[in-house]
Backbone as CSV, one residue per row, in Angstrom:
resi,resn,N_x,N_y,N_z,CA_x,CA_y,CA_z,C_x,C_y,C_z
1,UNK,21.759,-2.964,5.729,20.663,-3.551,6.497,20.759,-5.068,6.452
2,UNK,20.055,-5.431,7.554,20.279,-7.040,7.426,19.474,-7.796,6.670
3,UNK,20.251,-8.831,5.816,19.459,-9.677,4.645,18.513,-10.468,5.228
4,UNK,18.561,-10.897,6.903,17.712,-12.138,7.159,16.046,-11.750,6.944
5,UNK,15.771,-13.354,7.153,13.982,-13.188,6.909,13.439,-13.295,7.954
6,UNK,12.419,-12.365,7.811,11.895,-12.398,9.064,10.104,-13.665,8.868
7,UNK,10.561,-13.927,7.658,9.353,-15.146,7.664,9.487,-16.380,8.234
8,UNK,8.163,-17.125,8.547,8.061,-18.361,9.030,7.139,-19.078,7.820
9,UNK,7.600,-20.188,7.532,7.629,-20.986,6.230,6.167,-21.604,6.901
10,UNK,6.265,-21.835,7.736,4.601,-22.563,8.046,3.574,-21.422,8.028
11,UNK,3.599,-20.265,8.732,2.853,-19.519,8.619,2.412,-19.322,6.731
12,UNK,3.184,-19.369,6.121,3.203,-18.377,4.934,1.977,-19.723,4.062
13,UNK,2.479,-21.320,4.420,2.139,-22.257,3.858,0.537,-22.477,4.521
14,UNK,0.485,-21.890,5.744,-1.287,-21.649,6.239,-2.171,-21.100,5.690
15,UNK,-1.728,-19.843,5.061,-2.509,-18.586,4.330,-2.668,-19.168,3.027
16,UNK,-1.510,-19.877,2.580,-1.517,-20.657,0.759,-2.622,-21.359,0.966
17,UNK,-3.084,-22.188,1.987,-4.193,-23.000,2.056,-5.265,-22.360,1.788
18,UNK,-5.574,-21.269,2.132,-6.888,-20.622,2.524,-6.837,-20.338,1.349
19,UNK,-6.118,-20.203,0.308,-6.624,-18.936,-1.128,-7.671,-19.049,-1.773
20,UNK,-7.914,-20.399,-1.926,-9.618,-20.790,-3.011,-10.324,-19.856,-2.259
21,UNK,-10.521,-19.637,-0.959,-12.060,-18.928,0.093,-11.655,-17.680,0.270
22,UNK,-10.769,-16.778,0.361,-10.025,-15.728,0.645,-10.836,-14.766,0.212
23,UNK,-12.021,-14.736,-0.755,-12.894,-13.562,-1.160,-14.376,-14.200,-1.039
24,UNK,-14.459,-14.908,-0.116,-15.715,-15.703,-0.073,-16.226,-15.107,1.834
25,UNK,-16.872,-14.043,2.130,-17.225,-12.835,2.604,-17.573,-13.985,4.180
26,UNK,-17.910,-15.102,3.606,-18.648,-15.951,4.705,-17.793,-17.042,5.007
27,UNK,-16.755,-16.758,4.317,-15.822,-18.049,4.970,-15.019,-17.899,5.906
28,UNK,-13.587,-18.473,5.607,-12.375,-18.150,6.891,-12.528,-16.738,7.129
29,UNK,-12.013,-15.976,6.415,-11.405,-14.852,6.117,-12.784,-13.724,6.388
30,UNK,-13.967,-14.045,6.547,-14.946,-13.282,7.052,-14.862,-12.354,8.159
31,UNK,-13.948,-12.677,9.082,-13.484,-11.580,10.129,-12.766,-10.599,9.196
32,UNK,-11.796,-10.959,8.181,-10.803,-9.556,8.011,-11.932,-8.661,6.717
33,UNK,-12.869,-9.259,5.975,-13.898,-8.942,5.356,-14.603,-8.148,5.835
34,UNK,-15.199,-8.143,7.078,-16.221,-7.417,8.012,-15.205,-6.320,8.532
35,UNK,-13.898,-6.674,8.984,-13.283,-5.511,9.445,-12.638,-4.500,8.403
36,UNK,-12.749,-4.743,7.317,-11.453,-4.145,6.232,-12.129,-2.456,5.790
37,UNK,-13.637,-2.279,5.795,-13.929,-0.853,5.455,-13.069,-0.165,6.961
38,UNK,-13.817,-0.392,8.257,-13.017,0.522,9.112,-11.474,0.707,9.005
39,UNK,-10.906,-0.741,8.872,-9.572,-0.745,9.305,-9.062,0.551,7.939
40,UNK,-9.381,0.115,6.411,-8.632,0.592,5.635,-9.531,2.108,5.849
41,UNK,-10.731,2.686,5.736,-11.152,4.158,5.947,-9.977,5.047,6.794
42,UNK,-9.787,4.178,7.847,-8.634,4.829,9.124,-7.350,5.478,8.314
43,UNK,-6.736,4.232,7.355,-5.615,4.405,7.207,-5.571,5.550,5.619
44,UNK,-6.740,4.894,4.925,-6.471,6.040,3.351,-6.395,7.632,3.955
45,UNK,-7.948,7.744,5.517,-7.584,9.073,5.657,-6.098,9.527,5.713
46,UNK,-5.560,9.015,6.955,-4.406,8.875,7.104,-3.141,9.544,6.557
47,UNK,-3.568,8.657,5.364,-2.171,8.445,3.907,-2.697,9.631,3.488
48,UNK,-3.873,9.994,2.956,-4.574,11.121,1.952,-3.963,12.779,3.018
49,UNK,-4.025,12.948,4.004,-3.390,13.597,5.239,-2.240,13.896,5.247
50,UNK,-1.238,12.711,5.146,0.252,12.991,5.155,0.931,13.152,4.384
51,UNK,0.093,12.844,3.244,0.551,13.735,1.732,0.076,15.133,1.148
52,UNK,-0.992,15.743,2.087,-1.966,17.096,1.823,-2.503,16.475,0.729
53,UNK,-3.392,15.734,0.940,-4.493,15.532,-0.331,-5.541,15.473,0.517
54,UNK,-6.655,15.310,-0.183,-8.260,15.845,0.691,-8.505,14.469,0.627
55,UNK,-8.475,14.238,1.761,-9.506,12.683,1.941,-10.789,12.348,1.770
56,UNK,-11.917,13.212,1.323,-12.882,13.139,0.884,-12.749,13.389,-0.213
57,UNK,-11.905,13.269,-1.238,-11.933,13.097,-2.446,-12.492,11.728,-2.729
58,UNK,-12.529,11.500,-4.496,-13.425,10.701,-5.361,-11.987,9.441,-5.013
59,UNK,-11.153,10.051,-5.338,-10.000,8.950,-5.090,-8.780,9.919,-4.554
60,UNK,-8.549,9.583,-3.122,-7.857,10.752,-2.861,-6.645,10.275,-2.614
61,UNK,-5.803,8.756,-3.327,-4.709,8.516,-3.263,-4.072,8.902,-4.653
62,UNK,-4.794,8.923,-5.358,-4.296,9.417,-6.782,-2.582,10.282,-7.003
63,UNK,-2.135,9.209,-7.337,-0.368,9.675,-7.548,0.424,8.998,-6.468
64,UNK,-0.188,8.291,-5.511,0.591,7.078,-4.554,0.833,6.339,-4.940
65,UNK,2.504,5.918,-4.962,2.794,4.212,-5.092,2.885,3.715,-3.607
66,UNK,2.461,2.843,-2.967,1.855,2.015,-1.926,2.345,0.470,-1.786
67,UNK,2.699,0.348,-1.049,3.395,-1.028,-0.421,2.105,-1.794,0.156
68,UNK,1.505,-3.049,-0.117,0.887,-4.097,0.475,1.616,-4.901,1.278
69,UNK,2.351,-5.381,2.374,3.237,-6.360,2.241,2.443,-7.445,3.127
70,UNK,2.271,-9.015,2.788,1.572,-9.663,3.296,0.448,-9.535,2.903
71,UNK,0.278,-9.201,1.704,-1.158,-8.384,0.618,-2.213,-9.823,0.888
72,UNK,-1.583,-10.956,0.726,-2.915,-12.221,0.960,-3.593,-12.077,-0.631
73,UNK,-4.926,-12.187,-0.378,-5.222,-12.489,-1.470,-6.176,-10.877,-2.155
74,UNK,-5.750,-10.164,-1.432,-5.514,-8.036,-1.741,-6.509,-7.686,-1.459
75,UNK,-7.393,-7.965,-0.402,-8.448,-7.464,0.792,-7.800,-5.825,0.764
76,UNK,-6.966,-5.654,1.487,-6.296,-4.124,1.375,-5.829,-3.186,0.205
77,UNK,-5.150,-4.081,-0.619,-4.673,-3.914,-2.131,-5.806,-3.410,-3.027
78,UNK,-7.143,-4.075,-2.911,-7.646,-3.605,-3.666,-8.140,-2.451,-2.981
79,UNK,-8.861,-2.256,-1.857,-9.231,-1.049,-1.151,-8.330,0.211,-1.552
80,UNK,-7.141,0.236,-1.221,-6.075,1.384,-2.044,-6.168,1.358,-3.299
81,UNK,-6.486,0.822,-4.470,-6.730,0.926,-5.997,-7.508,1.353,-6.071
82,UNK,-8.547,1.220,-5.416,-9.970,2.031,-5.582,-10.234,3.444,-5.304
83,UNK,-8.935,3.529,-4.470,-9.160,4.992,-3.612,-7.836,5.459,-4.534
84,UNK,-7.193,4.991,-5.772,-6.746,5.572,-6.390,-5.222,5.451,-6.585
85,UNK,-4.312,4.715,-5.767,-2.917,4.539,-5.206,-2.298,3.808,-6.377
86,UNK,-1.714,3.590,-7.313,-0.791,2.168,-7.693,0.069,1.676,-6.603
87,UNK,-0.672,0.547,-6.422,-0.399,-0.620,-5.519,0.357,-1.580,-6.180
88,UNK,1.331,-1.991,-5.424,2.186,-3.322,-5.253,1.360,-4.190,-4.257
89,UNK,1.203,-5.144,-4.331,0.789,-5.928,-3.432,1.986,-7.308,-3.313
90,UNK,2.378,-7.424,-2.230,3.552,-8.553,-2.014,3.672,-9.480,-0.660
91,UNK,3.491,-10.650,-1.139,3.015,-11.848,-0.196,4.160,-13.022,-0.905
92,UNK,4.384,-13.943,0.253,5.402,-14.973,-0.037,4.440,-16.586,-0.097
93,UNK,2.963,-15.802,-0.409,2.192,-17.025,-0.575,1.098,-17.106,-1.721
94,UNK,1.965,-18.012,-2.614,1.981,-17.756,-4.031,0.406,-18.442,-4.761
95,UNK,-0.351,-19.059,-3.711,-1.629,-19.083,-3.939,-2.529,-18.449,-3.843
96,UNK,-2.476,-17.685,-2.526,-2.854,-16.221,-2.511,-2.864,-15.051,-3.448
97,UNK,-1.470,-15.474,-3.941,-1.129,-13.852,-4.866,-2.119,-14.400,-6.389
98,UNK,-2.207,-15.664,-6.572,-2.855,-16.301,-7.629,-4.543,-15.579,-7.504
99,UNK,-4.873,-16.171,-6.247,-6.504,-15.267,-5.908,-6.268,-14.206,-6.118
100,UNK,-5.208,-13.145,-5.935,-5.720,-11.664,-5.518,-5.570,-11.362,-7.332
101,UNK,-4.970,-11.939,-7.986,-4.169,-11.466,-9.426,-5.879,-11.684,-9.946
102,UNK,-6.300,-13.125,-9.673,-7.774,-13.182,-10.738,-8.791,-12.446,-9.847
103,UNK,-9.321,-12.273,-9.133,-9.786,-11.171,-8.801,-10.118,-9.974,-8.817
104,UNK,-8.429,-9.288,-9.164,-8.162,-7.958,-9.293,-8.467,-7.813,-10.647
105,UNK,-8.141,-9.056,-11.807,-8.485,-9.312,-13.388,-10.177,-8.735,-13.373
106,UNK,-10.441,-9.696,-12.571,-12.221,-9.454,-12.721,-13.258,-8.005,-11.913
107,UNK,-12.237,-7.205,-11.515,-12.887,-6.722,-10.471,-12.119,-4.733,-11.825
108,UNK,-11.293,-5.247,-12.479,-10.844,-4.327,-13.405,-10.094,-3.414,-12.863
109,UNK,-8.891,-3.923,-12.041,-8.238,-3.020,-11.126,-7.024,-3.210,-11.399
110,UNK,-6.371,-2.195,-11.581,-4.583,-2.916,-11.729,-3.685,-2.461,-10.528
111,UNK,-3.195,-4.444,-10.249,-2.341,-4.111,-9.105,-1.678,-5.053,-9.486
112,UNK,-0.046,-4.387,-8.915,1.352,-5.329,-9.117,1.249,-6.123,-8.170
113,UNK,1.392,-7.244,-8.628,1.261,-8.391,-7.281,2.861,-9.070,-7.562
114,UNK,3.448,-9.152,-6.451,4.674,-9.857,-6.671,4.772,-10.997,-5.423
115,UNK,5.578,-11.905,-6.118,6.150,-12.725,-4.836,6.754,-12.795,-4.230
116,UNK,7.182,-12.650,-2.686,8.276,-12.011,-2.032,8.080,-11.808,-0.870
117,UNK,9.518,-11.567,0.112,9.398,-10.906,1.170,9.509,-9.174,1.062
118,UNK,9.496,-8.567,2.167,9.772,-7.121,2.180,11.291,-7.154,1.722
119,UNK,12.258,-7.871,2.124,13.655,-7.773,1.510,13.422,-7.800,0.409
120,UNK,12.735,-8.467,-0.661,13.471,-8.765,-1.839,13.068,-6.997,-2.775
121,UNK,12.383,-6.283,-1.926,12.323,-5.110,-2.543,13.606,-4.110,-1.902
122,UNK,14.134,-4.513,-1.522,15.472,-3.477,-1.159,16.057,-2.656,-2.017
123,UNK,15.809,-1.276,-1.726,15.925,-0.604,-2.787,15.065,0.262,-3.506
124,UNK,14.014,-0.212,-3.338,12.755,0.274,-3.950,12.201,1.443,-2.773
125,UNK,11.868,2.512,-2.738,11.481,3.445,-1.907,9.409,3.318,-2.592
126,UNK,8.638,3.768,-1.544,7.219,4.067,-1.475,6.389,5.249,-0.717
127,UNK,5.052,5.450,-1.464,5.258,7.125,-0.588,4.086,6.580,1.036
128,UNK,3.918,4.685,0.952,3.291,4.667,2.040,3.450,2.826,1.864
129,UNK,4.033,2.414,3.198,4.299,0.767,3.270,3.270,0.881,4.336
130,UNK,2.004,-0.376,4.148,1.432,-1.504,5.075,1.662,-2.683,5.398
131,UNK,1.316,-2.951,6.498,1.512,-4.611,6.858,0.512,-4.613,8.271
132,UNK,-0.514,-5.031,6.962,-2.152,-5.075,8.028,-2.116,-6.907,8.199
133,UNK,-1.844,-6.978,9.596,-2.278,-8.802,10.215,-1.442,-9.315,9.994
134,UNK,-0.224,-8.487,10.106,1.333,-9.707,8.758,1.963,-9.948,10.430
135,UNK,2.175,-9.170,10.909,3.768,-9.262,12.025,3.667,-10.184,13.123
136,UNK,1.937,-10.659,13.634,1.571,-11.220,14.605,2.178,-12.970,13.803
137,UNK,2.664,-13.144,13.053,3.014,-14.294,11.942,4.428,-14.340,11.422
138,UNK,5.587,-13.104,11.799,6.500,-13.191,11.361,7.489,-13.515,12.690
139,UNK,8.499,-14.197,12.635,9.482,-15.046,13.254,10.114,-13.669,14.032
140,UNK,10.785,-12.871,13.098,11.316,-11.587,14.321,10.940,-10.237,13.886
141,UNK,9.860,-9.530,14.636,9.291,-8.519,14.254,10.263,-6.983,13.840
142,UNK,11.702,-7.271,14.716,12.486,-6.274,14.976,13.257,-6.231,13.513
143,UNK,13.146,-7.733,13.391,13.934,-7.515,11.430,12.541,-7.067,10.280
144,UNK,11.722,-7.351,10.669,10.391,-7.190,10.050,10.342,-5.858,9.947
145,UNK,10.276,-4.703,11.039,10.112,-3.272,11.134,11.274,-3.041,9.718
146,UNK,12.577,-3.351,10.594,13.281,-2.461,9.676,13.514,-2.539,8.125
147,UNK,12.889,-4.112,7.763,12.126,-3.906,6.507,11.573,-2.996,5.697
148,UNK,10.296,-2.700,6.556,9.525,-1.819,6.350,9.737,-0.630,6.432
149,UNK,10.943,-0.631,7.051,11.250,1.285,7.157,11.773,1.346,6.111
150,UNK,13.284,0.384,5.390,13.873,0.592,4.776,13.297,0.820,3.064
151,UNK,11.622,0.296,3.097,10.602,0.687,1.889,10.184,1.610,2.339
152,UNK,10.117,2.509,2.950,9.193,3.886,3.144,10.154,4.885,2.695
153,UNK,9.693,5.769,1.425,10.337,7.208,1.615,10.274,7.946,2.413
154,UNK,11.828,8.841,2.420,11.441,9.675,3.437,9.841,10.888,3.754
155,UNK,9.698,10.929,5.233,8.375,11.333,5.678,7.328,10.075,5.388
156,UNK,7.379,9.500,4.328,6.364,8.092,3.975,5.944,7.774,5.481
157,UNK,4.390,7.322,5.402,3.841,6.641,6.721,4.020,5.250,6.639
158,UNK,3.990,4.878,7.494,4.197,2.952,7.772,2.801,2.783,8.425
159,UNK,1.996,1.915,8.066,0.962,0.904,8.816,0.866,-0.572,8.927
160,UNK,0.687,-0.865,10.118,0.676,-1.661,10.327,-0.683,-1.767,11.728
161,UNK,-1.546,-3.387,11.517,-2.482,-3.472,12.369,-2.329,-4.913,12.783
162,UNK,-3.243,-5.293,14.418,-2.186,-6.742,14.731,-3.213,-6.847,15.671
163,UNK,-2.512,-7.706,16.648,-3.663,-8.133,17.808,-2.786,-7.944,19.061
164,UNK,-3.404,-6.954,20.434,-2.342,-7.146,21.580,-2.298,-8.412,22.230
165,UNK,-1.611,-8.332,23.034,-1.147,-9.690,23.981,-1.953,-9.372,25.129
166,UNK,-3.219,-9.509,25.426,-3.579,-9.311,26.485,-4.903,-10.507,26.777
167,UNK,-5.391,-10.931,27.758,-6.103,-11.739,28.088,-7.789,-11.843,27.482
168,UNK,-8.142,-10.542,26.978,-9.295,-10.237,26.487,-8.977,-11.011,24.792
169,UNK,-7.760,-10.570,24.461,-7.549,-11.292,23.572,-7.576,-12.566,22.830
170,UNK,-6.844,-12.829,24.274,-6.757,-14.642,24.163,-8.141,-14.955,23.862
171,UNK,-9.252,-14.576,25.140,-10.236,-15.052,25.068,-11.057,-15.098,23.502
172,UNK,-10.960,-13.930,22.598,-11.591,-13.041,22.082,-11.120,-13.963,20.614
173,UNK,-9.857,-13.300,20.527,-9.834,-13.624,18.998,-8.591,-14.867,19.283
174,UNK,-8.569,-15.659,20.271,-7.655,-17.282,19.992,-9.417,-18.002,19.894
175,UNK,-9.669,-18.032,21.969,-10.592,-18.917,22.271,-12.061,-18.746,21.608
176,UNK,-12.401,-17.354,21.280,-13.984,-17.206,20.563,-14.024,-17.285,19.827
177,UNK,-12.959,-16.939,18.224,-12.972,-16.585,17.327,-13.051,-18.404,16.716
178,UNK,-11.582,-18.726,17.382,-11.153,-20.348,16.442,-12.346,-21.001,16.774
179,UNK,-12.247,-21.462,18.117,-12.624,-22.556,18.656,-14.128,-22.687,19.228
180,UNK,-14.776,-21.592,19.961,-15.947,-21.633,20.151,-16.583,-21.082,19.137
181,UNK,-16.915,-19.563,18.390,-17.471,-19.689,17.172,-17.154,-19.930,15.692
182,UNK,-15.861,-20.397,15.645,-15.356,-20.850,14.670,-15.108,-19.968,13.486
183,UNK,-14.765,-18.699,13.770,-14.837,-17.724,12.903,-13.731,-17.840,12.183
184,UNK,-12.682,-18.515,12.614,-11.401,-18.684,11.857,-10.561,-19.694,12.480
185,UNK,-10.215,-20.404,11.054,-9.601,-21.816,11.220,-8.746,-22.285,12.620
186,UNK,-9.130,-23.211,13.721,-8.111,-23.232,14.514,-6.803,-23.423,14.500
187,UNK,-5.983,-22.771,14.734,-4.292,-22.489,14.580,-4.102,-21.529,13.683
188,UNK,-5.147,-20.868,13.709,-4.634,-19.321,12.683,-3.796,-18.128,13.515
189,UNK,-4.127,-18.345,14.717,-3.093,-17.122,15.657,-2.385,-17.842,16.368
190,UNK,-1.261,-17.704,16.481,-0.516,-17.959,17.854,-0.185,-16.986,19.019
191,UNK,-0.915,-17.096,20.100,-1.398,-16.151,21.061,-0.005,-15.401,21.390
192,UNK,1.133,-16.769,21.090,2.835,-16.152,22.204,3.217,-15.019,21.035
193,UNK,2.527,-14.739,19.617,3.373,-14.098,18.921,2.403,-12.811,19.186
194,UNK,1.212,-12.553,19.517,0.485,-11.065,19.382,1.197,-9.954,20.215
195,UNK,1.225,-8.811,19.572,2.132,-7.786,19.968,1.325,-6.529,20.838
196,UNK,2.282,-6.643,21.916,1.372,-5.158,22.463,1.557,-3.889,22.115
197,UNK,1.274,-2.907,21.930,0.965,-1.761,21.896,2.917,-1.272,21.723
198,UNK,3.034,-0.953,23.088,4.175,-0.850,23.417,5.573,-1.187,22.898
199,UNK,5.463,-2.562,22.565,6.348,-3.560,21.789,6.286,-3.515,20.336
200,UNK,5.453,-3.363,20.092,5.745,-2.910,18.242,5.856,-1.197,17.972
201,UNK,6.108,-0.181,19.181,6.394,0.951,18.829,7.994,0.917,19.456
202,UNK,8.017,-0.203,20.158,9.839,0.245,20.315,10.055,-0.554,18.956
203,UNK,9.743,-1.730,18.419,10.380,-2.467,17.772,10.409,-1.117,16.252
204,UNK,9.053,-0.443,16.066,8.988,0.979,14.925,10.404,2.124,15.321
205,UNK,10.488,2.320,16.246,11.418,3.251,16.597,12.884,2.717,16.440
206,UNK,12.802,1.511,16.694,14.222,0.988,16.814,14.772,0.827,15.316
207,UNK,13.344,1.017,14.100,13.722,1.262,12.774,14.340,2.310,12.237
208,UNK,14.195,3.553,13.125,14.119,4.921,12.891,12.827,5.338,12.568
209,UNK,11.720,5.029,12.821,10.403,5.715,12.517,9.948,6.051,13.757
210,UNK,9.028,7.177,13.664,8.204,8.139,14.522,6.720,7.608,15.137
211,UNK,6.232,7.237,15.740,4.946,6.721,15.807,3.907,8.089,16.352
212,UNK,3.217,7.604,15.335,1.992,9.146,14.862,1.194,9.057,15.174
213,UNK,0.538,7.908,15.210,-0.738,7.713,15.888,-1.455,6.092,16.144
214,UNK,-2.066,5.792,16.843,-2.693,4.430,16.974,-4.630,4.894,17.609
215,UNK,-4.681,3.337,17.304,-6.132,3.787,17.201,-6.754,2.040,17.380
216,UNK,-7.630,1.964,18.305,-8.233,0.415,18.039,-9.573,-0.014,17.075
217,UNK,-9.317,-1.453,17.295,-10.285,-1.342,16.446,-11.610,-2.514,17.066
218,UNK,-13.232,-2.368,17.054,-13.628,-2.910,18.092,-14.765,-3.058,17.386
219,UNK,-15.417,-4.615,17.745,-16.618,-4.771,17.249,-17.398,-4.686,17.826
220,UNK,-18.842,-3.917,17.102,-19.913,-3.507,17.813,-21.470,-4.804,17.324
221,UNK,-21.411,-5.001,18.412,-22.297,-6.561,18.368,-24.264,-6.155,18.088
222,UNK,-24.199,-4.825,18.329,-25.617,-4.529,18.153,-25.560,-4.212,16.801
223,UNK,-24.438,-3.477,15.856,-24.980,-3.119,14.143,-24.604,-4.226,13.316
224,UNK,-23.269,-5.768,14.216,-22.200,-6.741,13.165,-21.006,-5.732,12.559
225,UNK,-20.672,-4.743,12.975,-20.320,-3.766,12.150,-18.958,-3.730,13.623
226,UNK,-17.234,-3.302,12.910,-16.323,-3.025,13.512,-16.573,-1.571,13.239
227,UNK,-15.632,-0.598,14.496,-15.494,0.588,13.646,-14.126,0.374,14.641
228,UNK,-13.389,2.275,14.278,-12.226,2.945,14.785,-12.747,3.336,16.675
229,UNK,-11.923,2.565,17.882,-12.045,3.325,18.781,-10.878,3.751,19.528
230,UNK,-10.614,4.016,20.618,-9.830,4.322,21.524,-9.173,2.982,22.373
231,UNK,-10.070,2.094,21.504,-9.546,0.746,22.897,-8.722,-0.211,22.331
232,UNK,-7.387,-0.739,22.416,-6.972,-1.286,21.472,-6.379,-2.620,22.469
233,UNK,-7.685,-2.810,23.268,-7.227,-4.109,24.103,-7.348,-5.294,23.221
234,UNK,-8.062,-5.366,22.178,-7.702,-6.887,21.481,-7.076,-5.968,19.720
235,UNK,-7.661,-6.073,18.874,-7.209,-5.448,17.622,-6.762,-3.678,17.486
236,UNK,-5.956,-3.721,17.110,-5.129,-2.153,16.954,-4.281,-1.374,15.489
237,UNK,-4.316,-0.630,15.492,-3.977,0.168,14.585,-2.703,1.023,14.530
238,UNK,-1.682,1.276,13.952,-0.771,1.751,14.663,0.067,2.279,13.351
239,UNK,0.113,3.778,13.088,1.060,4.767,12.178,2.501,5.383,12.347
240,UNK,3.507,4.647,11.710,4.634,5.249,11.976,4.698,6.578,10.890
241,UNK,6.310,7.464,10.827,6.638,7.863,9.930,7.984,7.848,9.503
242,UNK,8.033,7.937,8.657,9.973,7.149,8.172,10.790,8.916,8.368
């Protein structure tokens, strides 16, 4: 497989900025805060599913080792510890991994946090790799996938969640989010990199993975509350299988 990176050194050095606020519910990071019960509920069912375990269990990942990649400061990471998984969590932004490590200290959760790209685990197999908000940020998504395939055991699911390329978008989460309500720092997305639908299931397939299911994800302005829908014109959801 190919050694290159599929990271961008500025992107990675954007997210290092944010780490002091990264668990501060009302700051930058308050969009992926408000969205993280739906997004991650979607995916534990998911995982708990494609392993025959009961997803309404107390912790129904119990006996998963689990890939974070682009973990941040372990918004997701910890959500899978809780639901029972030993988690790796792995980000190439080493202020971040600093937040998620004291955090996870205080919050009494144990998760491997490492520093790194998805390459530097080559080798290492998992019974489920994520990369929730990572790819809309990485330089070439097509070396990025096969990353990620090449950490998934076989049958293992792949997730990954992102933003499409479509005009509702732009408006939505470039122009509403940054700049008119300021929900997140301006220059946190770059609109030319959001992926459509389409384009990150050839770029999954072209890994050798199966795409299982997708699902959007949409905020509902009367509860403040995101949930799981059918519409995945701005934020989306999307399950391979290795």
């Amino acid at each position: 497989m190919s050694q290159e990176s599929s990271a961008i050194p500025a992107e990675i050095a954007k997210f290092d900025q944010l780490a002091g606020r990264w668990w501060d519910p009302d700051g930058p990071m308050a969009p992926l805060h408000a969205m993280n019960p739906a997004r991650m509920g979607w995916i534990i069912e998911r995982l708990a599913l494609a392993h025959g375990y009961d997803p309404k269990a107390p912790r129904p990942l119990t006996g998963l080792r689990v890939l974070d990649v682009g973990c941040g400061a372990g918004l997701a990471s910890e959500a899978l510890a809780r639901a029972g998984a030993s988690v790796t969590g792995l980000d190439a932004a080493g202020a971040a991994l600093a937040a998620a490590r004291a955090h996870a200290a205080a919050a009494g959760l144990s998760i491997e946090y490492r520093e790194g790209r998805p390459e530097d685990l080559a080798g290492t197999r998992f019974d489920a790799v994520l990369a929730l908000e990572v790819i809309e940020h990485v330089a070439d998504r097509t070396i990025f996938c096969r990353h990620l395939a090449a950490l998934a055991a076989p049958g293992a699911p792949v997730f990954l969640s992102t933003l499409n390329r479509t005009l509702r978008s732009f408006v939505m989460a470039k122009l509403g989010a940054e700049y008119l309500l300021r929900l997140l720092p301006v220059g946190t997305h770059d609109y030319r990199l959001f992926v459509r639908p389409a384009e990150l299931g050839a770029a999954l397939r072209g890994a050798g993975l199966r795409i299982a299911d997708i699902a959007g994800l949409s905020f509902d302005p009367r509860t403040r509350r995101w949930r799981v829908t059918r519409d995945v014109g701005v934020n989306y959801l999307m399950m391979a299988v290795a």
